[in-house]
N, C-alpha and C positions, 0 to 999 in steps of 0.2 A: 257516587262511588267514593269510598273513602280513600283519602289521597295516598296510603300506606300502601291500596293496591296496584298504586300505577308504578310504572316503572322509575318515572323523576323521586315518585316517593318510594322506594327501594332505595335507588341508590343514596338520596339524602341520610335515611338511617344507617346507612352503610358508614358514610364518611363521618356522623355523627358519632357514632359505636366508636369507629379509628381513632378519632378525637379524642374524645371520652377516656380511651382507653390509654391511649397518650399522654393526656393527663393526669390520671389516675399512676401511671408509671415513672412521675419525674423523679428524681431523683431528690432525697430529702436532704438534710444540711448537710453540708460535707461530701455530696453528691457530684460535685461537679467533675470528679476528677473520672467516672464512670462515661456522663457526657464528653470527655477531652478525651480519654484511650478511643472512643467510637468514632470520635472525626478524623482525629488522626489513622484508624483502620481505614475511613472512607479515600482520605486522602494516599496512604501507602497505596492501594489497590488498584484506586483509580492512575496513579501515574503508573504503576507497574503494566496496566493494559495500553495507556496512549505510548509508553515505550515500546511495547509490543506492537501498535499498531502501526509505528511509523516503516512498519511494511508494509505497502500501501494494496498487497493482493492478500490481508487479511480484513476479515468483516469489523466493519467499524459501528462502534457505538457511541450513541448521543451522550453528551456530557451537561451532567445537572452537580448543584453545590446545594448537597442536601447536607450538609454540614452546618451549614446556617440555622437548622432547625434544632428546639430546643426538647422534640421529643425524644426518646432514650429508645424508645421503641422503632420508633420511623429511622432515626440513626442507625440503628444496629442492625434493622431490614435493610437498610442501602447498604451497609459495611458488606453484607454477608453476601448482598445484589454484586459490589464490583468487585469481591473474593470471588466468586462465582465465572464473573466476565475474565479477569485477568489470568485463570487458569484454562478457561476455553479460551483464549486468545493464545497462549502460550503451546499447550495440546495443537492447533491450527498450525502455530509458526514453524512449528518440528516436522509437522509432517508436509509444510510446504517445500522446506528446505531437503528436506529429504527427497520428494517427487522431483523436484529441483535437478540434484544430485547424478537422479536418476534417467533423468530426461528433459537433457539439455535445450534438446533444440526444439519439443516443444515448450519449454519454458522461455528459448529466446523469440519464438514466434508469437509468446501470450505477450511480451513484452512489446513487441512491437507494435499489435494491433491496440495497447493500451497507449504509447506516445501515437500512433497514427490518428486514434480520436480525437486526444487533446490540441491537435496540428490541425486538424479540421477536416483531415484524411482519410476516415474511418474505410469509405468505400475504395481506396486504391491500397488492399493490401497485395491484394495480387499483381500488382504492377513493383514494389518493393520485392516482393517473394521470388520476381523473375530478374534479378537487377541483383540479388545477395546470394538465390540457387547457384547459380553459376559461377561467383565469386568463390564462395566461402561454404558452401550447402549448410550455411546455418550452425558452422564451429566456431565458437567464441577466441578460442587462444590459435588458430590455422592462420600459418606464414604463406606467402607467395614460392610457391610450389607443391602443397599440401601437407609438410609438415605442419605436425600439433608440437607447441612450444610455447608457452603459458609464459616464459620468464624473455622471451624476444623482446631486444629492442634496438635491433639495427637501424639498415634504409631500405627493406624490402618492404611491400605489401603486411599488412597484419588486418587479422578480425572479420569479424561479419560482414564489414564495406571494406576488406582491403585498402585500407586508408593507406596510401604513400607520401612517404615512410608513416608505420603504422604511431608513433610518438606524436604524432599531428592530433591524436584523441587525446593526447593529456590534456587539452584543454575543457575537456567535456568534465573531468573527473581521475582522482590518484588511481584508480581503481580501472583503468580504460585495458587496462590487459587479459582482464579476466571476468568486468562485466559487460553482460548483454546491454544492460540498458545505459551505462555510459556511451558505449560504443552507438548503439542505436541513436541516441540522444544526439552524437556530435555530427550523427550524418542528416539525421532530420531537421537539427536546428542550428546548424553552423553551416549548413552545404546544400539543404532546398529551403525556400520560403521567398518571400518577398526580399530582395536586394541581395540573393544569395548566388551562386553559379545556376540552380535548377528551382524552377518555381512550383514544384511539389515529385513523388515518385513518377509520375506516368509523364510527364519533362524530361526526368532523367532516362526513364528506359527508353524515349525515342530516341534520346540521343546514341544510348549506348544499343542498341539497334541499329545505327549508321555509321556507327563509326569504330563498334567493337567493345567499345570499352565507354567508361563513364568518368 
């Protein structure tokens, strides 16, 4: 069987044609300035999405430096590849922020069970859930008596963990007054773990099962 009908020989005339075609498209003297607006697209685009990605509950993409290459063609299909990504990336961020906006507390419950995996926790979210329920029912900015007050910074109770006084979270992050996952963050990794007051959530909820509080 001639080797054009198998699939290895398919695909070799394939990359061969790209090639071909790559070549035949270089750019002629004085060219080069066609090749450098296209890397540089590659480049814009591509940062424009790893800035977008650096929230980390949007889909993330692999990162290549097709910029190195000297085809104008293959360039200009990657420029128009991470034009493509960085405006679906940005479309995603809008409407995360927005469902966000909208609902809070299961955005601060997604948040949780994403530090609870990284902490090696995955399976005690329901032990956390009964431990912040009755704290705080999952209000990011709720004081110690169930005022909502987003700008508090007395020595009452504040946040998701009721941290006393709630300023005890500025070490997690500037931001501990009105995010979830700072907040989340300083109670999982400054208050359970190894050498910590409680050696994971379902430590703390016995305790706070005997004794009331945590």
């Amino acid at each position: 069987m001639p080797i054009w009908y198998s699939k290895a020989g398919v695909l070799t005339l394939i990359v061969t044609l790209f090639l071909i075609a790559g070549y035949a498209c270089q750019p002629a003297d004085g060219g080069t300035q066609s090749l450098t607006t296209a890397r540089k697209a590659i480049k814009h685009y591509r940062a424009k999405t790893l800035s977008c990605q650096e929230d980390r509950y949007v889909k993330r993409f692999s990162i290549d430096h097709a910029e190195k290459s000297t085809s104008i063609v293959y360039l200009r299909w990657t420029a128009k590849k991470w034009r493509s990504r960085s405006q679906a990336c940005s479309r995603n961020l809008r409407a995360d922020r927005k469902w966000r906006k909208h609902h809070p507390v299961a955005h601060a419950k997604k948040v949780a069970r994403y530090l609870l995996r990284l902490r090696g926790w995955a399976d005690q979210f329901w032990a956390l859930d009964a431990i912040i329920q009755p704290e705080s029912a999952w209000r990011v900015c709720v004081r110690y008596g169930g005022k909502v007050d987003c700008t508090y910074r007395g020595q009452l109770a504040y946040g998701l963990p009721q941290a006393l006084p709630g300023i005890k979270m500025a070490s997690a992050g500037p931001d501990w007054q009105t995010n979830p996952e700072t907040q989340l963050r300083w109670l999982l990794f400054s208050y359970m773990g190894p050498g910590h007051r409680y050696a994971d959530p379902c430590d703390a909820l016995r305790y706070r099962r005997a004794h009331g509080s945590y």
